[in-house]
PDB file of N, CA, C, O and CB in Angstrom:
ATOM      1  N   UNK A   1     -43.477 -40.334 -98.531  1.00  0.00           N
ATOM      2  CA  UNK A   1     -43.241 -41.184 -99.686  1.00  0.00           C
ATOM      3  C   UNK A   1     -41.792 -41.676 -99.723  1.00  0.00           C
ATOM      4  O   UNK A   1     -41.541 -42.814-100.120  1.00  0.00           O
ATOM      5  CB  UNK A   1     -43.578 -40.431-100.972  1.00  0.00           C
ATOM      6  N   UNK A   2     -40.740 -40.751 -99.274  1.00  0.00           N
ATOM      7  CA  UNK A   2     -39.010 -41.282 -99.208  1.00  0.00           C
ATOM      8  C   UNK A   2     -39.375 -42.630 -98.315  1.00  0.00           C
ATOM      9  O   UNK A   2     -39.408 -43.544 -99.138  1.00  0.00           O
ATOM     10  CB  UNK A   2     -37.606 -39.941 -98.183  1.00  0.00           C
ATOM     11  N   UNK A   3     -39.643 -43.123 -97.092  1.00  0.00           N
ATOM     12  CA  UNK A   3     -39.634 -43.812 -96.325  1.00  0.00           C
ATOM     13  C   UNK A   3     -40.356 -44.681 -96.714  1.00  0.00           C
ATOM     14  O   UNK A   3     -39.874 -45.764 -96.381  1.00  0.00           O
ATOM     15  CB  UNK A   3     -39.784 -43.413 -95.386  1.00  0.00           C
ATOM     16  N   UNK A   4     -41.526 -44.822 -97.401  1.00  0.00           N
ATOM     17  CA  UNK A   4     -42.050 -45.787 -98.091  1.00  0.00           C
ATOM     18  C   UNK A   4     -41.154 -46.673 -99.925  1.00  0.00           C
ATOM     19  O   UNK A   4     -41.298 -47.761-100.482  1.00  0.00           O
ATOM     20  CB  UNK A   4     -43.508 -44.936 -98.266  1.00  0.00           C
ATOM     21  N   UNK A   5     -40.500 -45.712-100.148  1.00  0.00           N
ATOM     22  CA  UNK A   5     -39.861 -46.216-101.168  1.00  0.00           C
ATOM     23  C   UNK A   5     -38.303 -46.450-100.556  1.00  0.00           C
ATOM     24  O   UNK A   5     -37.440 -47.083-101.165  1.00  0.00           O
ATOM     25  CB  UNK A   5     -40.022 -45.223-102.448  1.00  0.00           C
ATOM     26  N   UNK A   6     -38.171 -46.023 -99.663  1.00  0.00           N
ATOM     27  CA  UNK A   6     -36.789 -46.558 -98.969  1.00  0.00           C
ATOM     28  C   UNK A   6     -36.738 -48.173 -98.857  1.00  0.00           C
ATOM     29  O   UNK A   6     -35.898 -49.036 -99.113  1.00  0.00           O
ATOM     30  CB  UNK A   6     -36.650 -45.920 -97.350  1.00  0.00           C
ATOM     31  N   UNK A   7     -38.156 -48.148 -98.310  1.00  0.00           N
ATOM     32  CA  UNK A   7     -38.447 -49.408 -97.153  1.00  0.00           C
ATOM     33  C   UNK A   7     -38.776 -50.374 -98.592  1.00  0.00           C
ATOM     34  O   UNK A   7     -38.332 -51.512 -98.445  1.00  0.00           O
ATOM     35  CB  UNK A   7     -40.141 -49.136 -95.638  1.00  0.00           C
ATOM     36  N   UNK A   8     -39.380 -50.179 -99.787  1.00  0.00           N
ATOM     37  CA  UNK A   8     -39.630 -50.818-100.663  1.00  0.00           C
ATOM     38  C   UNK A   8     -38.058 -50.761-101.610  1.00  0.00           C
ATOM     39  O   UNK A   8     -38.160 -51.176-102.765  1.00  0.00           O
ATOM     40  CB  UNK A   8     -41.003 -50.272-101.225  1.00  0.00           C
ATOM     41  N   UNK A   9     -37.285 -50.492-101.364  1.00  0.00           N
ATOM     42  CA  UNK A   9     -36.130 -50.698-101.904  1.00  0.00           C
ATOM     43  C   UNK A   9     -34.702 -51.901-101.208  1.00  0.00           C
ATOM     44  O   UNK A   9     -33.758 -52.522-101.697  1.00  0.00           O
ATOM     45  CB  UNK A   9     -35.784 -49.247-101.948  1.00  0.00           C
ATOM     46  N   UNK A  10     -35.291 -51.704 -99.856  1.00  0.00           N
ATOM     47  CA  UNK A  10     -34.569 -52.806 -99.121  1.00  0.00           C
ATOM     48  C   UNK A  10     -35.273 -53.984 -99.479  1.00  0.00           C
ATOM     49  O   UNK A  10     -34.656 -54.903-100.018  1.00  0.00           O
ATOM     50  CB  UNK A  10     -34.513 -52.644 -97.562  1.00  0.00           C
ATOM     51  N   UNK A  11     -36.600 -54.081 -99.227  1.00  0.00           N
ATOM     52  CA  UNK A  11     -37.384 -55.220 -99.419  1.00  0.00           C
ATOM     53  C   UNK A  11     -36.795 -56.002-100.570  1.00  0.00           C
ATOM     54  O   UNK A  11     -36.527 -57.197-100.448  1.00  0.00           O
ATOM     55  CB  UNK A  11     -38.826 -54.853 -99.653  1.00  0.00           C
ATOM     56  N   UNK A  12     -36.596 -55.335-101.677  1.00  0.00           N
ATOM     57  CA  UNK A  12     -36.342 -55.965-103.156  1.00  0.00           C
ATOM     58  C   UNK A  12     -34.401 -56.559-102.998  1.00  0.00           C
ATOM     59  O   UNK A  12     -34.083 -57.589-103.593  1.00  0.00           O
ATOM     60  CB  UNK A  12     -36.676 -54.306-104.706  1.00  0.00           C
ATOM     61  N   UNK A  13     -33.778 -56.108-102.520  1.00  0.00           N
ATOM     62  CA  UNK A  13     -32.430 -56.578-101.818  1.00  0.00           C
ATOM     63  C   UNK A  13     -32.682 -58.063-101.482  1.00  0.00           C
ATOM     64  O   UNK A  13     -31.882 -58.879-101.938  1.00  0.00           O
ATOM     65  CB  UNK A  13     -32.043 -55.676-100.365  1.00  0.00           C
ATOM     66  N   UNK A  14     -33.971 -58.600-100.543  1.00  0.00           N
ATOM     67  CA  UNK A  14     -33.678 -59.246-100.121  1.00  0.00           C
ATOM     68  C   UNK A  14     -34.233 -60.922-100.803  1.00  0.00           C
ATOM     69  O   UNK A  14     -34.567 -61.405 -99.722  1.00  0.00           O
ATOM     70  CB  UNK A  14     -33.881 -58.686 -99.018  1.00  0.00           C
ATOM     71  N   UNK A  15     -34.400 -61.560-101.388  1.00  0.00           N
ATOM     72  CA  UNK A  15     -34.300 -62.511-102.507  1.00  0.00           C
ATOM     73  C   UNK A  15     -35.757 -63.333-101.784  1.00  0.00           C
ATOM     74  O   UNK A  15     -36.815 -63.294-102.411  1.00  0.00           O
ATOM     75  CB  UNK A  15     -32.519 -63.514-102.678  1.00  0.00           C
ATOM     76  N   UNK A  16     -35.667 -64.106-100.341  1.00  0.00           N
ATOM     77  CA  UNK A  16     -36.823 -64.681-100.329  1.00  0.00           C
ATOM     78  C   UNK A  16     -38.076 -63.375-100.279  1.00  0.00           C
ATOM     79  O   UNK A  16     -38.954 -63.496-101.133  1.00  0.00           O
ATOM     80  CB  UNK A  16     -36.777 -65.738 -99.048  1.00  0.00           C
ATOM     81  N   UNK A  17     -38.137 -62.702 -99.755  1.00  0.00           N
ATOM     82  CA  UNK A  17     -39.099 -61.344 -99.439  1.00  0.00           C
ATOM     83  C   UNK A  17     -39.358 -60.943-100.824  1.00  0.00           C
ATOM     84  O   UNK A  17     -40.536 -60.705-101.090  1.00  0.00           O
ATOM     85  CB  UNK A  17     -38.337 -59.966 -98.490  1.00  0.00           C
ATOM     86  N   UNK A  18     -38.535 -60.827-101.712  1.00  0.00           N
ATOM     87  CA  UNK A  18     -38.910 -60.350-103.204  1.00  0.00           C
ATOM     88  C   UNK A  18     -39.888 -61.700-104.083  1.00  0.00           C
ATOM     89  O   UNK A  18     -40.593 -61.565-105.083  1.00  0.00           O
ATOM     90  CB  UNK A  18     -37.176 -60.008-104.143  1.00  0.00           C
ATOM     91  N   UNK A  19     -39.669 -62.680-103.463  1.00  0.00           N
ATOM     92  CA  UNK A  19     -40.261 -63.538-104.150  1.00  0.00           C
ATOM     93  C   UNK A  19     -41.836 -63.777-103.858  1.00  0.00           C
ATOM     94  O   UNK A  19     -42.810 -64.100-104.537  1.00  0.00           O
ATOM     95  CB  UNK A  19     -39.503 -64.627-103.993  1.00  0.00           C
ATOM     96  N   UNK A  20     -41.634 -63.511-102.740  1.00  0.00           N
ATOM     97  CA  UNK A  20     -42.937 -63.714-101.852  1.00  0.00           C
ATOM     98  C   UNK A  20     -43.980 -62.075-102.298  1.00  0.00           C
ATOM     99  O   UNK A  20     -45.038 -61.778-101.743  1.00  0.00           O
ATOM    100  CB  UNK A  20     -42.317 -63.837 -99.738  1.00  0.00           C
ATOM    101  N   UNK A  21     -43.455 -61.445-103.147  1.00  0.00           N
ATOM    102  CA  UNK A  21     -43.735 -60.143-103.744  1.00  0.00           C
ATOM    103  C   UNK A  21     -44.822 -59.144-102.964  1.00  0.00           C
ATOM    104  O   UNK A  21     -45.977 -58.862-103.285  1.00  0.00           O
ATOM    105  CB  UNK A  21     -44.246 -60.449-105.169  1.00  0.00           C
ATOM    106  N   UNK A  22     -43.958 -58.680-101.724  1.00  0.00           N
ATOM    107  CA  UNK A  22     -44.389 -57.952-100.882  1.00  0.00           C
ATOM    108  C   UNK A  22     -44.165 -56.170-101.331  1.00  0.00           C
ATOM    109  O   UNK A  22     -43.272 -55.585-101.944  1.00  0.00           O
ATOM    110  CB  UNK A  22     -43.689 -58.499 -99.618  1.00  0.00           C
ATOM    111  N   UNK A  23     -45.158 -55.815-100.830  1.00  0.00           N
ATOM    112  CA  UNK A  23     -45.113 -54.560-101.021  1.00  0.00           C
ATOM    113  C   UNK A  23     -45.747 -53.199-100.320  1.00  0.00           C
ATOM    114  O   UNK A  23     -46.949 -53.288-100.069  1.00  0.00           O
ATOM    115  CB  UNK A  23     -45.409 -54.634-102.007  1.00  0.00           C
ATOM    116  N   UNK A  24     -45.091 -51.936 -99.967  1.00  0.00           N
ATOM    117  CA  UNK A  24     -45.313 -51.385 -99.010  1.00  0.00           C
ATOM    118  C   UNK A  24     -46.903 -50.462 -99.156  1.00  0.00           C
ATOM    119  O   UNK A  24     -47.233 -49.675-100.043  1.00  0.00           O
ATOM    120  CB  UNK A  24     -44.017 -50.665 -98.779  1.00  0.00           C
ATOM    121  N   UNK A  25     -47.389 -50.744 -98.389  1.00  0.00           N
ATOM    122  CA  UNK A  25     -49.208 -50.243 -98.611  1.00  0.00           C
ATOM    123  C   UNK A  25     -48.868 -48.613 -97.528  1.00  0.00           C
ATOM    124  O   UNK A  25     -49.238 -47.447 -97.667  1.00  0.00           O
ATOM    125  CB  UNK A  25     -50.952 -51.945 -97.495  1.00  0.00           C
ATOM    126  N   UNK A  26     -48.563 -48.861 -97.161  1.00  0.00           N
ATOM    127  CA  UNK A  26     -48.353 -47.517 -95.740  1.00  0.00           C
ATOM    128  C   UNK A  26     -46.976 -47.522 -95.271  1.00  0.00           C
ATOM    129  O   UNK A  26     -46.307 -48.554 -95.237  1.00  0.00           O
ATOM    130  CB  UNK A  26     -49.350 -47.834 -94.107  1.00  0.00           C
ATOM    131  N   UNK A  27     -46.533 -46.349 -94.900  1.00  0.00           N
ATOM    132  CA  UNK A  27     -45.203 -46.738 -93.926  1.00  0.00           C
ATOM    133  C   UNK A  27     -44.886 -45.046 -93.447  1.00  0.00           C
ATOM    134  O   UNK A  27     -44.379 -44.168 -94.145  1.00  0.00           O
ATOM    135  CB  UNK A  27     -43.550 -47.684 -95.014  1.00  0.00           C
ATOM    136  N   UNK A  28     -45.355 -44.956 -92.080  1.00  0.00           N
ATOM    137  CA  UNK A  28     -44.683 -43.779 -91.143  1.00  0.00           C
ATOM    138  C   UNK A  28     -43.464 -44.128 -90.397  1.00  0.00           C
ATOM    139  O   UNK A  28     -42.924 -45.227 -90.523  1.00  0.00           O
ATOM    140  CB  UNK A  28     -45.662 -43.296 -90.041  1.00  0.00           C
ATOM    141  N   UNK A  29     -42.991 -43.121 -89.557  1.00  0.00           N
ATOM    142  CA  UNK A  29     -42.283 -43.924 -88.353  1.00  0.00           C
ATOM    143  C   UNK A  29     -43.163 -44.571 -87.217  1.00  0.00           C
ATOM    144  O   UNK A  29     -44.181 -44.232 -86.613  1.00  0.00           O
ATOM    145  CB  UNK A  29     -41.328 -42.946 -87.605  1.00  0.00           C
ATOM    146  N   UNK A  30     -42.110 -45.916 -87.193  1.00  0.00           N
ATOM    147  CA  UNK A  30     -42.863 -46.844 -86.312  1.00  0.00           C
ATOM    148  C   UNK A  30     -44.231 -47.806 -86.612  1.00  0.00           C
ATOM    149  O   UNK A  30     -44.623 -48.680 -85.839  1.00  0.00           O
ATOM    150  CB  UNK A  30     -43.208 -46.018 -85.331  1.00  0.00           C
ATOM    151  N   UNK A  31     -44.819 -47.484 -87.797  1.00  0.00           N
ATOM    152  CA  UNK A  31     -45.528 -47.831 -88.255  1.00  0.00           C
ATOM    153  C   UNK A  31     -45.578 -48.480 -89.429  1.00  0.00           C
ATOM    154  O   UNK A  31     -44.963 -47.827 -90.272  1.00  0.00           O
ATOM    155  CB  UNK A  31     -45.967 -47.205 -88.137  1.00  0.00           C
ATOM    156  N   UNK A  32     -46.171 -49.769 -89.998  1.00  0.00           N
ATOM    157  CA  UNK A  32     -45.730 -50.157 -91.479  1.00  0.00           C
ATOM    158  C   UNK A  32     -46.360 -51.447 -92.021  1.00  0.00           C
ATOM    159  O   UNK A  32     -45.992 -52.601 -91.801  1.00  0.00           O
ATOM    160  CB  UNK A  32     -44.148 -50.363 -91.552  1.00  0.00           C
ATOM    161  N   UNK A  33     -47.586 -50.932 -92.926  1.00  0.00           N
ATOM    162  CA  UNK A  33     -48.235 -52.425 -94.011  1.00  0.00           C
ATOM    163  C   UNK A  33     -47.748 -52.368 -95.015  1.00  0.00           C
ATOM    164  O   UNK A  33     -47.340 -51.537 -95.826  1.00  0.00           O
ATOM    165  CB  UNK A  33     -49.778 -52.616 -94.487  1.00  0.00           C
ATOM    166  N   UNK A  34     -47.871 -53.837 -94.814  1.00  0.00           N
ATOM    167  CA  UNK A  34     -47.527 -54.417 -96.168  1.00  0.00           C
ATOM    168  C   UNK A  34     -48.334 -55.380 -96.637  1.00  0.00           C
ATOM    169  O   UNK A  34     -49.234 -55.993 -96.062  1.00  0.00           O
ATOM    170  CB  UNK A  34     -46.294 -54.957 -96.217  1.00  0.00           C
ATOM    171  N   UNK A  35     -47.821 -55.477 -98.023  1.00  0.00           N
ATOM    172  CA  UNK A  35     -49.347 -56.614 -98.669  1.00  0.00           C
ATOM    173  C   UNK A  35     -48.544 -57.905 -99.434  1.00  0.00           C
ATOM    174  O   UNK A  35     -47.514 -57.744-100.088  1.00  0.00           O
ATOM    175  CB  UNK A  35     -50.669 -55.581-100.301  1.00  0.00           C
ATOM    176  N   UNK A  36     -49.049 -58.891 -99.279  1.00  0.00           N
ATOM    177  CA  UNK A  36     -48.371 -60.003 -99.796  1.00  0.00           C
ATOM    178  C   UNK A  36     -49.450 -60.446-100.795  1.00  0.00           C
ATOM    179  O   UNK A  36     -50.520 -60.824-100.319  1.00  0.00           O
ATOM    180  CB  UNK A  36     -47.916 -61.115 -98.677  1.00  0.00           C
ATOM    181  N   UNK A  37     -49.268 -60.442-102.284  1.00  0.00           N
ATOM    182  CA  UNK A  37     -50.077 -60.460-103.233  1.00  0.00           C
ATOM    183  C   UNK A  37     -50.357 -62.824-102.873  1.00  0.00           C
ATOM    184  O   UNK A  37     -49.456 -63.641-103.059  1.00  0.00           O
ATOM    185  CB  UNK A  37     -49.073 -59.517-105.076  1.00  0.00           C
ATOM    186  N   UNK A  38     -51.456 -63.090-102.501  1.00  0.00           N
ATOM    187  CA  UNK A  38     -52.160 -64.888-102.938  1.00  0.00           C
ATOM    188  C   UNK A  38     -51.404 -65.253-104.611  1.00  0.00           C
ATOM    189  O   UNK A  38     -51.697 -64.859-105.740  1.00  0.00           O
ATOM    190  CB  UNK A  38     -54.628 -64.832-103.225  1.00  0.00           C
ATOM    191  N   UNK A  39     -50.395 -66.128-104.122  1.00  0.00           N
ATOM    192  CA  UNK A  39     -49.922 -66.873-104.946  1.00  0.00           C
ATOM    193  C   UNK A  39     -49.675 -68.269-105.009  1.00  0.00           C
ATOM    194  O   UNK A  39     -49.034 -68.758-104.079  1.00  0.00           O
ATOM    195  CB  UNK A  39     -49.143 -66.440-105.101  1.00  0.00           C
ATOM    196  N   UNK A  40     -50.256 -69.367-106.390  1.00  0.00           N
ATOM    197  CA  UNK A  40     -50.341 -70.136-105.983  1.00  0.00           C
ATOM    198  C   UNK A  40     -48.565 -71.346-105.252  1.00  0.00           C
ATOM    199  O   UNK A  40     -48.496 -72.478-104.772  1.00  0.00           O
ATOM    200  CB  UNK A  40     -51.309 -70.377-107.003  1.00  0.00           C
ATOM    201  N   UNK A  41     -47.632 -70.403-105.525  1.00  0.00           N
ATOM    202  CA  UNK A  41     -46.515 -70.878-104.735  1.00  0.00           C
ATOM    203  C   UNK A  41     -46.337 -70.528-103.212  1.00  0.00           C
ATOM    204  O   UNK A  41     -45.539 -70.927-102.364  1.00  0.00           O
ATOM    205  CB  UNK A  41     -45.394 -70.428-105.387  1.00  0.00           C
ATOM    206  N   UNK A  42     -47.355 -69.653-103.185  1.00  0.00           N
ATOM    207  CA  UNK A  42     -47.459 -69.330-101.604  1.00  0.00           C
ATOM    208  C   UNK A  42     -48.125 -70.233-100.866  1.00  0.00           C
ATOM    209  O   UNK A  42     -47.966 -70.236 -99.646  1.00  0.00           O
ATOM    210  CB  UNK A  42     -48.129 -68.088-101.284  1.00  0.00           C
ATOM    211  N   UNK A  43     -48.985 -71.150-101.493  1.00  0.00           N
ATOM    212  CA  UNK A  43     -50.280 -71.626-101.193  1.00  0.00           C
ATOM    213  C   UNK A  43     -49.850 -73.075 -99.542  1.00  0.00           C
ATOM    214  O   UNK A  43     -48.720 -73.565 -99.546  1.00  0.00           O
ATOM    215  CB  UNK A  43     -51.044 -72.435-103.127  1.00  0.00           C
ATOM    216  N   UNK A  44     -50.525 -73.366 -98.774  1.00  0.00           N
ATOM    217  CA  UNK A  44     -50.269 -74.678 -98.283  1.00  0.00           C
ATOM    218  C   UNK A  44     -51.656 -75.614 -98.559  1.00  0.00           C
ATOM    219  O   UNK A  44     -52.661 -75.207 -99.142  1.00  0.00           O
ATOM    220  CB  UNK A  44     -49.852 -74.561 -96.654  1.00  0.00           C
ATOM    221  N   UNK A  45     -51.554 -76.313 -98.267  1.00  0.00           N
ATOM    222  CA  UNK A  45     -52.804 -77.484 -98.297  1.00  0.00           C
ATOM    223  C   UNK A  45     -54.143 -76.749 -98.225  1.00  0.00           C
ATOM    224  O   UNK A  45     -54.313 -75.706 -97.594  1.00  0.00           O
ATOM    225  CB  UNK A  45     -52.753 -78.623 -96.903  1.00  0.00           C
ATOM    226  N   UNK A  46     -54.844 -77.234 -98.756  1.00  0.00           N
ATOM    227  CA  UNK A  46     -56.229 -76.380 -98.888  1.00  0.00           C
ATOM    228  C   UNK A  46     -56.428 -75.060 -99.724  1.00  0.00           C
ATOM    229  O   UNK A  46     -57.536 -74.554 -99.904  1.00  0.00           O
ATOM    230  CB  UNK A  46     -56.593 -75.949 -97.543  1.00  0.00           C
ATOM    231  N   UNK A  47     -55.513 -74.666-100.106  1.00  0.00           N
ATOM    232  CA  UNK A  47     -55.563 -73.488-101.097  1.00  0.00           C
ATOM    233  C   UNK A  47     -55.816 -72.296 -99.984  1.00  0.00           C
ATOM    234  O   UNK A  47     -56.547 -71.391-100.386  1.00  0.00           O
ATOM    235  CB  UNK A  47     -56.908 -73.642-102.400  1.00  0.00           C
ATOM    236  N   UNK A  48     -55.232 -72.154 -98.430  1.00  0.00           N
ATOM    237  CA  UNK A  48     -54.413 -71.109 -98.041  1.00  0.00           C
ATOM    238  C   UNK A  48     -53.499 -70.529 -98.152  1.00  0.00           C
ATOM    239  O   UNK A  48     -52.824 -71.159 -98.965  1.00  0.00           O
ATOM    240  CB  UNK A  48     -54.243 -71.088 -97.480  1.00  0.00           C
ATOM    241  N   UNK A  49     -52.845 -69.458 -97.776  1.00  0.00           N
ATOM    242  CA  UNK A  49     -52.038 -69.139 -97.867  1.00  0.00           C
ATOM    243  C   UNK A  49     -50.690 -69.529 -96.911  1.00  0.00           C
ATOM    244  O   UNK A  49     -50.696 -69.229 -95.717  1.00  0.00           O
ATOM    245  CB  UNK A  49     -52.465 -68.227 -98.003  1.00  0.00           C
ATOM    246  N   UNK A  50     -49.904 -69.999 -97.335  1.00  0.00           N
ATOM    247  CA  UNK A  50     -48.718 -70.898 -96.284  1.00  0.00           C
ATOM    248  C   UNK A  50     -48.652 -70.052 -95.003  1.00  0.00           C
ATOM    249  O   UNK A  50     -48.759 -68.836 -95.157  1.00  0.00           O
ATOM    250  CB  UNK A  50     -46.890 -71.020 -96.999  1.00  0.00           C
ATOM    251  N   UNK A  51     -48.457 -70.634 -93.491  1.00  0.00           N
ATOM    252  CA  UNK A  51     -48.180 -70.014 -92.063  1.00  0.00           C
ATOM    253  C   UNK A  51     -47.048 -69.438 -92.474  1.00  0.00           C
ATOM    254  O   UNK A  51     -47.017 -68.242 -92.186  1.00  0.00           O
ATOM    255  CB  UNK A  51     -48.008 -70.981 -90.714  1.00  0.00           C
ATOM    256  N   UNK A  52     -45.658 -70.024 -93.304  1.00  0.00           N
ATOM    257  CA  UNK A  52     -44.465 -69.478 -93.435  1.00  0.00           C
ATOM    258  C   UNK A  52     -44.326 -68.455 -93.798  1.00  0.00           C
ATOM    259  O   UNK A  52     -43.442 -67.681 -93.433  1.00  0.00           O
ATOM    260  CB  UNK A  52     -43.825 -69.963 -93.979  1.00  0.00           C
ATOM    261  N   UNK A  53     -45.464 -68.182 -94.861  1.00  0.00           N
ATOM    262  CA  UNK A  53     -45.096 -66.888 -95.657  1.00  0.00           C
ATOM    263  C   UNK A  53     -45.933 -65.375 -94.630  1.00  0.00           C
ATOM    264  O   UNK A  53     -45.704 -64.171 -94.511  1.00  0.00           O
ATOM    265  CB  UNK A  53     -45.909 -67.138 -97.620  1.00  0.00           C
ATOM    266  N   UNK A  54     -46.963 -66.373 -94.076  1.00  0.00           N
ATOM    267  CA  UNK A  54     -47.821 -64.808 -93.452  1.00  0.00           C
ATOM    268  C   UNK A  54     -46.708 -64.285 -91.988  1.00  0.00           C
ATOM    269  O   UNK A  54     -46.371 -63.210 -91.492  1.00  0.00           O
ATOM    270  CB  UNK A  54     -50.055 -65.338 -92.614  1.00  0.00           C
ATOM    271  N   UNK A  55     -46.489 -65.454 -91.774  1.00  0.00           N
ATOM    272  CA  UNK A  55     -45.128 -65.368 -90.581  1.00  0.00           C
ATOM    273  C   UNK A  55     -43.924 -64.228 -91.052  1.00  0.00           C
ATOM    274  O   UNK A  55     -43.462 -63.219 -90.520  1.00  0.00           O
ATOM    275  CB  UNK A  55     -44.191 -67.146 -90.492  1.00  0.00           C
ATOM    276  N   UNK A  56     -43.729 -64.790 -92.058  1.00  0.00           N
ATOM    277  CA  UNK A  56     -42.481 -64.279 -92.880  1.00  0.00           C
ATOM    278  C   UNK A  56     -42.916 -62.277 -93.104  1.00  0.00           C
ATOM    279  O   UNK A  56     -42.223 -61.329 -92.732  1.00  0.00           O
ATOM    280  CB  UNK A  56     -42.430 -65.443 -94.811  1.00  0.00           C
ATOM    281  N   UNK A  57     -43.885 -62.253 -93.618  1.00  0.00           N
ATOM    282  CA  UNK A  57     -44.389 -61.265 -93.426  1.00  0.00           C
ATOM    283  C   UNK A  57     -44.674 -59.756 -92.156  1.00  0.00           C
ATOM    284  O   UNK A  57     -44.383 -58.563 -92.250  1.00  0.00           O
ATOM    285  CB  UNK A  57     -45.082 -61.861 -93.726  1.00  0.00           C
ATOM    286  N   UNK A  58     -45.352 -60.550 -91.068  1.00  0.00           N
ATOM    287  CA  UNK A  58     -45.640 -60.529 -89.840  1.00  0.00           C
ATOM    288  C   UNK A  58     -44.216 -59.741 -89.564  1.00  0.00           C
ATOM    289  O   UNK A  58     -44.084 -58.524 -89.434  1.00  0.00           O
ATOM    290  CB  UNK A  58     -46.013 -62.010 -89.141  1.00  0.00           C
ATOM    291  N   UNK A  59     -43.309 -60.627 -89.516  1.00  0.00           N
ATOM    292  CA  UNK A  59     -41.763 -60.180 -88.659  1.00  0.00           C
ATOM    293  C   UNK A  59     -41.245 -58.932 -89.873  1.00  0.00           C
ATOM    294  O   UNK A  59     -41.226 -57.708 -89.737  1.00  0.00           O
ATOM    295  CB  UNK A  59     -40.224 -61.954 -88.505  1.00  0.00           C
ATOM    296  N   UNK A  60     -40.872 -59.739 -91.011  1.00  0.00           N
ATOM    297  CA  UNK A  60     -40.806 -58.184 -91.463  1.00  0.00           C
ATOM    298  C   UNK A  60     -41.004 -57.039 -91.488  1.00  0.00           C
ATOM    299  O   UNK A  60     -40.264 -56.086 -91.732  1.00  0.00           O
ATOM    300  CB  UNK A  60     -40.941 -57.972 -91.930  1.00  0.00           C
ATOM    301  N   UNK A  61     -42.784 -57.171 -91.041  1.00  0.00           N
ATOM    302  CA  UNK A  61     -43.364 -55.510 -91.171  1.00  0.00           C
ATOM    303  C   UNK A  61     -42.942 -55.347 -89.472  1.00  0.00           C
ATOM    304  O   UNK A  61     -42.722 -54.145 -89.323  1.00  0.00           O
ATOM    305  CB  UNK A  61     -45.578 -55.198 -91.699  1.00  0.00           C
ATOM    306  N   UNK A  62     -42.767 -55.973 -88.310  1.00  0.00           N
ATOM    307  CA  UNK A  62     -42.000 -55.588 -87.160  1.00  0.00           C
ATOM    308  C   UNK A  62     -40.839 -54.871 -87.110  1.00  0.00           C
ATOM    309  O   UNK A  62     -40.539 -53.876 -86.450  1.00  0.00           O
ATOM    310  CB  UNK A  62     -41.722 -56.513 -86.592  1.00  0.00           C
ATOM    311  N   UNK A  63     -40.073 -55.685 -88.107  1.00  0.00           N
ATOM    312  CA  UNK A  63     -38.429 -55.433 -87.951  1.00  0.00           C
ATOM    313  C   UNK A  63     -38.703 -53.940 -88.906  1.00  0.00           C
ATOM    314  O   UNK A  63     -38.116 -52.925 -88.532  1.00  0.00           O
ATOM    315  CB  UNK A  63     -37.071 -56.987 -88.818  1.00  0.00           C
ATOM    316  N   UNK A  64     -39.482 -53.884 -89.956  1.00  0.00           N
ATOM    317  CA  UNK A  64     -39.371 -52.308 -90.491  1.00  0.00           C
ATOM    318  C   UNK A  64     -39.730 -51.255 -89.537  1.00  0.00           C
ATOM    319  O   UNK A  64     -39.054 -50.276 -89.223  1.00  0.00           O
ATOM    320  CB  UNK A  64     -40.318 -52.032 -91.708  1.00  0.00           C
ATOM    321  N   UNK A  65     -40.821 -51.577 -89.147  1.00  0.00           N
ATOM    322  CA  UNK A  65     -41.511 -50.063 -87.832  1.00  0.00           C
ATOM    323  C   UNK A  65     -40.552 -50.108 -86.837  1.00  0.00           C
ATOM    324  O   UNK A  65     -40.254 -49.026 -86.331  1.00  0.00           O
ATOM    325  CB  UNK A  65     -43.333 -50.313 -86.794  1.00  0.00           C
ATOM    326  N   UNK A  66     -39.976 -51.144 -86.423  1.00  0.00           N
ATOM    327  CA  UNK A  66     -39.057 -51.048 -85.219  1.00  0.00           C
ATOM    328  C   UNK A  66     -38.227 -49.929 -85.795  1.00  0.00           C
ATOM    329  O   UNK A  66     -38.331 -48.833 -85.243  1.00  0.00           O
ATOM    330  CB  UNK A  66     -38.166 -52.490 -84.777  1.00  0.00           C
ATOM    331  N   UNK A  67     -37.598 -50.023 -86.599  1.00  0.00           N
ATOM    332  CA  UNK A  67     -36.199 -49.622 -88.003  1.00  0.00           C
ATOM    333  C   UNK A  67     -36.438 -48.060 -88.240  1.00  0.00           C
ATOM    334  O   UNK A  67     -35.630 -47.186 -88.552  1.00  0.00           O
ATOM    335  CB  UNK A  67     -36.497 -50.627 -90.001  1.00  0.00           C
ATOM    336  N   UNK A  68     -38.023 -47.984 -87.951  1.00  0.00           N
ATOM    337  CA  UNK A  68     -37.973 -46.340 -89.217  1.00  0.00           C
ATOM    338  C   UNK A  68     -38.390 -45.560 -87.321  1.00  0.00           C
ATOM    339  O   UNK A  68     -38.473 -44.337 -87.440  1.00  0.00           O
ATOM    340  CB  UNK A  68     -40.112 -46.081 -91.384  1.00  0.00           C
ATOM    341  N   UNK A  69     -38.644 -46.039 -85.722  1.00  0.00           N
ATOM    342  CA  UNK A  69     -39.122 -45.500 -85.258  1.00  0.00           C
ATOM    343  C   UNK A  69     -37.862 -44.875 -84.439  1.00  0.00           C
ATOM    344  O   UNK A  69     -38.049 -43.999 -83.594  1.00  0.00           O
ATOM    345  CB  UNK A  69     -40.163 -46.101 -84.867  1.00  0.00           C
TER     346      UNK A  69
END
């Protein structure tokens, strides 16, 4: 639970990632989900969810498991 609320304490530091209101579902070492709550500012054409933001996501939860392994 420290490493999961660690990792959810940097997250909130960081201004676009907080907006995009991500949050830690799991997190071991080396390992790490996260959930990006469907918002309609997230949205792109068609009422998906924007490539930027799942991207944005994607690398984050990399750069954390890389971080905690």
């Amino acid at each position: 639970m420290a490493l999961r609320n660690d990792i959810e304490a940097v997250i909130r530091t960081v201004p676009f990632i907080a907006t995009l209101g991500v949050s830690v579902e799991e997190a071991k070492p080396g390992q790490v989900i996260l959930r990006v709550p469907f918002k309609p500012e997230s949205q792109a054409s068609g009422g998906i969810l924007h490539s930027g933001a799942m991207f944005t996501v994607g690398e984050l939860a990399a750069a954390v498991a890389a971080g905690t392994h």
